[in-house]
C-alpha positions as CSV (number, residue, x, y, z in Angstrom):
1,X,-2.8,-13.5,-22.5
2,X,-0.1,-11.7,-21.6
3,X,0.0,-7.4,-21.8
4,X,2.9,-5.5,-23.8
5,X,4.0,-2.8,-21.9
6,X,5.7,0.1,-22.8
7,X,6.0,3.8,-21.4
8,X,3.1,5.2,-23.1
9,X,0.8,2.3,-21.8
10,X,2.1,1.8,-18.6
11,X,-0.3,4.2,-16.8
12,X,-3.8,3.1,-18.0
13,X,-2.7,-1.1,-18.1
14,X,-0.8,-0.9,-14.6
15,X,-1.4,2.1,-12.8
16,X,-4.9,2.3,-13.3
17,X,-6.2,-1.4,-13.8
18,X,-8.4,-3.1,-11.0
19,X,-7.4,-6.0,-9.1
20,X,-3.3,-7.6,-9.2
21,X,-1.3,-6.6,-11.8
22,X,2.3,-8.8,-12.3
23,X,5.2,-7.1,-14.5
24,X,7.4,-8.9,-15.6
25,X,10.7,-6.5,-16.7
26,X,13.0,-8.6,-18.9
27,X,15.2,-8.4,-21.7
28,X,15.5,-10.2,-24.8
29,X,18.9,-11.2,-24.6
30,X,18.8,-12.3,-20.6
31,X,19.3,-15.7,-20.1
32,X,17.2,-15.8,-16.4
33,X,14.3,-13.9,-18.7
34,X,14.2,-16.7,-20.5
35,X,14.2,-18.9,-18.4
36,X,11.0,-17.5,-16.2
37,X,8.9,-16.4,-19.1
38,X,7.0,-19.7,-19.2
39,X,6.6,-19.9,-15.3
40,X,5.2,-16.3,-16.2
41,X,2.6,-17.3,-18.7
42,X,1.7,-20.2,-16.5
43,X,0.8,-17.9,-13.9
44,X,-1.4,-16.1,-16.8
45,X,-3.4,-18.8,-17.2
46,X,-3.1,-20.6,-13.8
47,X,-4.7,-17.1,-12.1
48,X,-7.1,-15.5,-14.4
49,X,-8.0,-12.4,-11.7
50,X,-4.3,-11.9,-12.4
51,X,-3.5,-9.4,-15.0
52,X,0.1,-10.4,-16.4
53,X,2.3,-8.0,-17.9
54,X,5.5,-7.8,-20.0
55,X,7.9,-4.8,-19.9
56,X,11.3,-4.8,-21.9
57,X,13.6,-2.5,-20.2
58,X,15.6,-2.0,-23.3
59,X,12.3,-0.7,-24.9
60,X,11.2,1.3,-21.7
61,X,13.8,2.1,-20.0
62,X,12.3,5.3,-18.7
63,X,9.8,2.8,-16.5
64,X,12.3,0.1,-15.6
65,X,14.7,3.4,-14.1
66,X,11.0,5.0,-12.4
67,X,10.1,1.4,-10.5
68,X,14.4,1.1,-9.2
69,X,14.7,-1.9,-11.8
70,X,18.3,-2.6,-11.9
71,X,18.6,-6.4,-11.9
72,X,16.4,-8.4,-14.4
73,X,13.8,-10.5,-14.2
74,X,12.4,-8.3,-11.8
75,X,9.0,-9.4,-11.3
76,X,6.7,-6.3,-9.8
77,X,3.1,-6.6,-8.4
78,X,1.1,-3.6,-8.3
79,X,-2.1,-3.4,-6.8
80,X,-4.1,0.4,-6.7
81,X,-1.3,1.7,-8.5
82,X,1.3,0.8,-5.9
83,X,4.0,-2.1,-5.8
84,X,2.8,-4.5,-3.1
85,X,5.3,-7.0,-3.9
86,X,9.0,-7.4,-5.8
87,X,11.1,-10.5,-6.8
88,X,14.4,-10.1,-8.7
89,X,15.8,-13.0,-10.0
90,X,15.0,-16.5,-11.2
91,X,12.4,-18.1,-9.4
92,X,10.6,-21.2,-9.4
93,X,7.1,-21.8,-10.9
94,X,6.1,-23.0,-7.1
95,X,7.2,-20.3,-5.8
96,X,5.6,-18.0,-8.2
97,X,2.2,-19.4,-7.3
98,X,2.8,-19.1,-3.6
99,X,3.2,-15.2,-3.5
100,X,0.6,-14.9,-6.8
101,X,-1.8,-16.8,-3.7
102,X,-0.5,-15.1,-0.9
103,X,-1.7,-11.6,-3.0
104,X,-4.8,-12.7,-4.4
């Protein structure tokens, strides 16, 4: 199950969760978004010590402008609080899992 984010929950479902945290930063109306969001969820359900997250930047864009989101999807893995690992763009289900892995 995948987390709503917004900027009031950001700190206490990101920030300060234990273990790998994935957000995803999309829009509603961008065609890549679309396209990733069920390699997304697969990774939800493939990894369950992964916490997945959702962040619309039209919604938020006060976090998507903190974490240098300018391009979307912009997938962002945070780990203590701290990015660890970024991906912008469209990316494959395979290669979701392989850096989801290489984290874990």
């Amino acid at each position: 199950m995948e987390t709503v984010l917004n900027n009031q929950n950001f700190q206490s479902e990101v920030l300060e969760a234990d273990g790998l945290v994935l957000v995803d930063f999309f829009a509603r109306w961008c065609g890549p978004c679309k396209m990733i969001a069920p390699h997304v969820e697969a990774l939800a359900e493939r990894y369950p010590a992964l916490k997945v997250c959702r962040l619309d930047v039209d919604e938020a864009t006060e976090t998507a402008i903190r974490y240098g989101v300018s391009s979307i999807p912009s997938l962002l893995f945070f780990r203590d609080g701290a990015v660890v690992e970024t991906l912008v763009g469209y990316r494959s289900e395979e290669e979701l899992c392989e850096v989801t892995e290489g984290l874990l």
